[in-house]
C-alpha positions as CSV (number, residue, x, y, z in Angstrom):
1,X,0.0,0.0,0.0
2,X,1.2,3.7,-1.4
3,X,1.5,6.6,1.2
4,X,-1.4,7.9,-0.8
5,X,-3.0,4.8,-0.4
6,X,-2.9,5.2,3.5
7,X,-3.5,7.8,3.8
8,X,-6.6,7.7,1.8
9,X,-7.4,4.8,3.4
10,X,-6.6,6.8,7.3
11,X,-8.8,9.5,6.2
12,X,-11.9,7.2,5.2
13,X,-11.4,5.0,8.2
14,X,-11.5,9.3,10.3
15,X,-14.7,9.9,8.3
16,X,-16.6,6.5,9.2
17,X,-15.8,7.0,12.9
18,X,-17.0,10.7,12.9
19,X,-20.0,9.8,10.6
20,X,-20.7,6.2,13.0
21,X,-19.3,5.5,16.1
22,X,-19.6,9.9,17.3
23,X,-23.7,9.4,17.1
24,X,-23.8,6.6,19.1
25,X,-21.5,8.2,22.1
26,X,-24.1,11.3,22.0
27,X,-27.0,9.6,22.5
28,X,-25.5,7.7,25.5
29,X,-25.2,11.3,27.1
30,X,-21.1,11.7,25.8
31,X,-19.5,14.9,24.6
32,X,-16.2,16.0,23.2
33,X,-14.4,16.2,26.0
34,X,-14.6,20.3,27.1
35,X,-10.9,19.6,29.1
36,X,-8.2,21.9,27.4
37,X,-5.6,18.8,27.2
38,X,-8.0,16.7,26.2
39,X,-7.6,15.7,22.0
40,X,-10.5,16.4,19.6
41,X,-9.5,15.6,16.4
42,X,-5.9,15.5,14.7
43,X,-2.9,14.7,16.8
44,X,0.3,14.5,14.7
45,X,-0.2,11.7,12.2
46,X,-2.5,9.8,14.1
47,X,-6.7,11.0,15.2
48,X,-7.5,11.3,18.9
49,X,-11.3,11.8,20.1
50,X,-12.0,12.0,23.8
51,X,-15.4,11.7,25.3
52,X,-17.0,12.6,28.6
53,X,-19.6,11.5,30.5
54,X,-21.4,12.5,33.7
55,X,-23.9,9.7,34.5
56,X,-23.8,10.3,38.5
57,X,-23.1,13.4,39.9
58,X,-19.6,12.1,41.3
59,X,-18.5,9.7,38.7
60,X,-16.8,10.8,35.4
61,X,-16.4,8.7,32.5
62,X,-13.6,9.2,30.3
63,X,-14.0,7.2,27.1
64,X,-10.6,8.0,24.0
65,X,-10.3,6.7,20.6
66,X,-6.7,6.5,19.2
67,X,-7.1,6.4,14.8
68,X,-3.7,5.5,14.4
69,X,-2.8,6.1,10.7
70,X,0.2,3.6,10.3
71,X,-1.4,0.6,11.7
72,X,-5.1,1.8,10.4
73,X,-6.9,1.0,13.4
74,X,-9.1,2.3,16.5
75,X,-8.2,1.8,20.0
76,X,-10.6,2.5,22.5
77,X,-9.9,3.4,26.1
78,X,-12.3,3.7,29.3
79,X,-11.7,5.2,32.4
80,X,-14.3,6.1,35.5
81,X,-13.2,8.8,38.0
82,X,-14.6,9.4,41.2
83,X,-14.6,13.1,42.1
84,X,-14.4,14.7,46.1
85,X,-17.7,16.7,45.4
86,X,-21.1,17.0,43.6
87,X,-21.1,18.2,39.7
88,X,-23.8,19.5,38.5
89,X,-23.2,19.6,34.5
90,X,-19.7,19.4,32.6
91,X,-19.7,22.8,32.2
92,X,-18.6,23.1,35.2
93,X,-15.2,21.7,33.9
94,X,-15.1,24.6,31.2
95,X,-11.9,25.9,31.6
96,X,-9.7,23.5,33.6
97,X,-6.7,21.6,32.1
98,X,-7.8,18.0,33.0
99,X,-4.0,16.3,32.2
100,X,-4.5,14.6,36.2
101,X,-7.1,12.5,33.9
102,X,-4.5,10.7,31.6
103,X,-2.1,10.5,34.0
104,X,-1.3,8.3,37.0
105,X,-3.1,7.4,39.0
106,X,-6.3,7.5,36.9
107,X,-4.4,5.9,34.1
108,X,-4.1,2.9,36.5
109,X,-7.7,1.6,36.0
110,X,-8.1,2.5,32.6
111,X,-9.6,-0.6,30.3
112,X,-8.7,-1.3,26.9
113,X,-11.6,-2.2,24.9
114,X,-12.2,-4.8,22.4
115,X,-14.8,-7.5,20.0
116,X,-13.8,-10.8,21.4
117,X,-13.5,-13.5,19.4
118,X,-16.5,-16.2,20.0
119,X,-14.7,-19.4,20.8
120,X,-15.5,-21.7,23.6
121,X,-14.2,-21.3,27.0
122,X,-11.6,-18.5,25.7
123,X,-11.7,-14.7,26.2
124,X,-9.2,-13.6,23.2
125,X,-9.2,-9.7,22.1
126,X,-9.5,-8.7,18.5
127,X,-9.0,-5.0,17.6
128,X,-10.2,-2.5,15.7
129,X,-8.0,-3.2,12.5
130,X,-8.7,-2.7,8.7
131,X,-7.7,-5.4,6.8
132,X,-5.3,-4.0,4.0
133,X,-6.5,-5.1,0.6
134,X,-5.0,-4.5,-2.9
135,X,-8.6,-3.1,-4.2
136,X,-9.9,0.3,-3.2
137,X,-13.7,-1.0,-3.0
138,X,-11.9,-4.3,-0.2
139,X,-10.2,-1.8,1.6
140,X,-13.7,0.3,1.8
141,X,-15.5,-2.5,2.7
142,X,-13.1,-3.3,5.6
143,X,-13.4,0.1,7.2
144,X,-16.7,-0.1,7.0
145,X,-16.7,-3.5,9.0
146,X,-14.5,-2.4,11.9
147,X,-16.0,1.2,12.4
148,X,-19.5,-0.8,12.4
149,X,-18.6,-3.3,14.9
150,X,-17.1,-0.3,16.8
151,X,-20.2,1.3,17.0
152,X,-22.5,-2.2,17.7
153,X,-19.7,-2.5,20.8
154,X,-20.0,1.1,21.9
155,X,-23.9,0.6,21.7
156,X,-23.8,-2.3,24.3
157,X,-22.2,-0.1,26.3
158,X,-23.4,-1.1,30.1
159,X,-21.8,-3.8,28.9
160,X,-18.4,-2.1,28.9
161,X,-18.9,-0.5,32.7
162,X,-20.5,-3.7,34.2
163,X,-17.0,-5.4,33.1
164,X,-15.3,-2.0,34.5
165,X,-16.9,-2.0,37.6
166,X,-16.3,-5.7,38.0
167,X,-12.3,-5.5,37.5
168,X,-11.5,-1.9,39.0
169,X,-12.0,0.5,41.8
170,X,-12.3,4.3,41.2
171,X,-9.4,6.2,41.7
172,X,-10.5,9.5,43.5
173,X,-10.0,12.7,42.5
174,X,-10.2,15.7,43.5
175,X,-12.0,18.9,41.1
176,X,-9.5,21.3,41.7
177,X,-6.6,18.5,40.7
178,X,-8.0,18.7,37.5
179,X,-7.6,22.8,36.7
């Protein structure tokens, strides 16, 4: 595959996640992250997106995407912080920094998301990863799988916080931490 090729091919896998998987993270109640460290978009070669959440009014979830351009694939990330106080709406976090978020200690409990494959008695990961094809139309095709099964994953997801809460604890943080 050309450099062109890639890149093309980085770029349609970009549009299908803005055009697919960003719908389905809004109507769970997530928004661009409003943190001034937090990625939106572009991010050297590669795509980051980060999402927030504010489910319960001392809980913040923290869902990224990482569009890497040289592997052409999505990883997903999720996070839950427990804050010291009360938020009301995320606009309360208009303004602040929020780096403590992708750092230790909240990095600890951070989960890695994946599609499992179905086989018996076996838990094995599968990313997010086009398949690189000689046709344009394969290549198409395979972006359109993975961002689809993306967003069927991303739908389920009380899925992805029962598992969470199952294998973590929240790391508490405090609101002014994160200016």
């Amino acid at each position: 595959m050309s450099i062109v090729e890639r890149r093309d091919a980085f770029d349609g896998l970009v549009a299908a996640f803005k055009r697919c998987v960003i719908p389905v993270l809004e109507s769970m109640e997530f928004v661009p992250s409003i943190f001034s460290t937090h990625h939106f978009g572009a991010d050297g070669r590669d795509a980051v997106f980060t999402f927030i959440s504010l489910q319960e009014p001392r809980i913040l979830d923290l869902i990224y995407f990482i569009i890497s351009s040289e592997e052409l694939s999505i990883k997903v990330f999720y996070n839950r912080i427990g804050l010291d106080e009360d938020v009301g709406s995320l606009s309360e976090f208009r303004g602040m920094g929020g780096l403590q978020l992708l750092l230790m200690p909240a990095r600890r409990t951070e989960k890695e998301i994946h599609r499992w494959v179905p086989l018996p008695f076996l838990r094995i990961p599968k990313s997010y990863s086009v398949r690189r094809r000689a046709s344009g139309q394969a290549l198409a095709k395979s972006i359109d799988s993975v961002v689809t099964d993306l967003s069927n994953d991303i739908a389920h997801f009380d899925i992805i916080r029962s598992e969470w809460d199952e294998e973590h604890e929240l790391v508490e943080m405090s609101i002014s931490a994160l200016a």
